[in-house]
C-alpha positions, 0 to 999 in steps of 0.5 A, spaced: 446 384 323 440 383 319 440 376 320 439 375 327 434 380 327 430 376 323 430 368 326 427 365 320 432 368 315 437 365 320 433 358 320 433 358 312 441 359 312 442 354 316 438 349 312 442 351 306 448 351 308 447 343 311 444 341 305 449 343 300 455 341 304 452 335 309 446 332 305 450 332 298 457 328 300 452 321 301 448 322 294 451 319 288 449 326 285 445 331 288 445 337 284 444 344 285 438 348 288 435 342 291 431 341 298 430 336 301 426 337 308 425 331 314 426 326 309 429 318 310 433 315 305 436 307 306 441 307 301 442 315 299 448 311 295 444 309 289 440 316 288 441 320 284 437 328 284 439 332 279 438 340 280 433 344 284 429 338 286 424 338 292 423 333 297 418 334 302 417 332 310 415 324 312 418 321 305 421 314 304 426 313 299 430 307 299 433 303 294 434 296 297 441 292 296 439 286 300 433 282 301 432 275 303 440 274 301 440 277 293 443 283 292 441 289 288 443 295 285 438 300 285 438 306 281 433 312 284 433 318 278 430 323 280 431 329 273 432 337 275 426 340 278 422 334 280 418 335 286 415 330 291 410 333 297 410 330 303 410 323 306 412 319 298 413 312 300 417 310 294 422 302 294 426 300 289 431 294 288 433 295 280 430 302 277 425 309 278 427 314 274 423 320 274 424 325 269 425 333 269 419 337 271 415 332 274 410 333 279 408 328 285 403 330 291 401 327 298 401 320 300 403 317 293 408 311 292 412 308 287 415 301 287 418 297 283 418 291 287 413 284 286 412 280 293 410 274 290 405 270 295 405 263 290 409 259 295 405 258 301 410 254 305 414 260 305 411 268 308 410 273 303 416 278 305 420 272 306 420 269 298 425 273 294 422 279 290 421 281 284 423 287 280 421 291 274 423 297 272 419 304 273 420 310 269 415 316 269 416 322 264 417 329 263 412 334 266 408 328 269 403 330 275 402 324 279 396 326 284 394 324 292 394 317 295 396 314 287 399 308 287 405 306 282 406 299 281 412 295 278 412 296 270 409 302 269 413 306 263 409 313 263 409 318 258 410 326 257 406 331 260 402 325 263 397 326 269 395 320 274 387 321 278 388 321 285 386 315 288 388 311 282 393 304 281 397 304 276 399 297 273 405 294 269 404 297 262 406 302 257 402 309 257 403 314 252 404 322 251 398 325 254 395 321 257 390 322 262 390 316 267 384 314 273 381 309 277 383 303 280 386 300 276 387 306 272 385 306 265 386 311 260 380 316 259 383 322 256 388 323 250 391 329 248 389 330 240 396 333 236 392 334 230 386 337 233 390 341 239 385 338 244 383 333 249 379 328 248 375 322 252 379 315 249 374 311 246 
């Protein structure tokens, strides 16, 4: 009876339940202890949620299977204990892996696409995209309004300014990364057990 007394515990029932057993059969994987709250999903087929994952209210996250007659196969990965805050806007049409323990702020977005604009006889959303694949690693934080972009390959327990745009590259472990377009500015130093300004 304590249940009914209190409308807020009810209320957290009934969001568990839904999720474990209504949101879970439309995901390709959706792992145990993950919340999910007012997000939209365009092809939740093609994502994969591993355990205790958080999505916050107002995300958009859609694989696209189809654009201007091609079709794709998209794979959304989002590792054990990833969280996303509010209003992510993240679009893939090949790959977004997200690795375990990465934590993503407000208003971020991450794509893997490319409009090309070369051909001017023909308006940009209408030439087919392109696509590179985008990986962020373990223990990453990615910090409010950052942009993502096709290509980004970042490594362990990296950190994105916010405001920054990350362009196609490779980004080592420890990095620290800002500015747009983002450089790396600090480095994690093995041998001297600190960070240091790259030079």
């Amino acid at each position: 009876m304590k249940v009914f007394k209190n409308p807020y515990i009810l209320l957290r029932k009934i969001i568990k339940i839904y999720n474990l057993f209504f949101l879970s059969l439309f995901f390709k994987k959706y792992g145990k202890g993950t919340r999910i709250e007012k997000a939209y999903f365009l092809t939740p087929e093609s994502i994969e949620l591993g355990k205790g994952v958080l999505i916050c209210q107002g995300a958009r996250i859609e694989g696209v299977s189809n654009y201007e007659e091609t079709e794709f196969n998209p794979l959304i990965k989002l590792e054990d204990n990833v969280s996303i805050q509010q209003n992510i806007h993240l679009t893939c049409a090949n790959s977004i892996i997200i690795k375990k323990n990465t934590a993503i702020a407000a208003n971020v977005t991450i794509t893997d696409i490319i409009h090309p604009y070369e051909d001017i006889s023909i308006p940009i959303e209408k030439q087919p995209i392109i696509y590179k694949k985008v990986e962020i690693g373990e223990e990453c934080k990615i910090y409010n309004n950052a942009v993502i972009l096709p290509g980004v390959i970042l490594g362990k327990h990296c950190v994105v300014a916010a405001n920054s745009v990350v362009r196609e590259g490779l980004y080592p472990d420890y990095s620290i990364l800002a500015g747009s377009p983002a450089v790396i500015i600090k480095k994690y130093d093995i041998k001297l057990k600190k960070w240091r300004k790259n030079e």
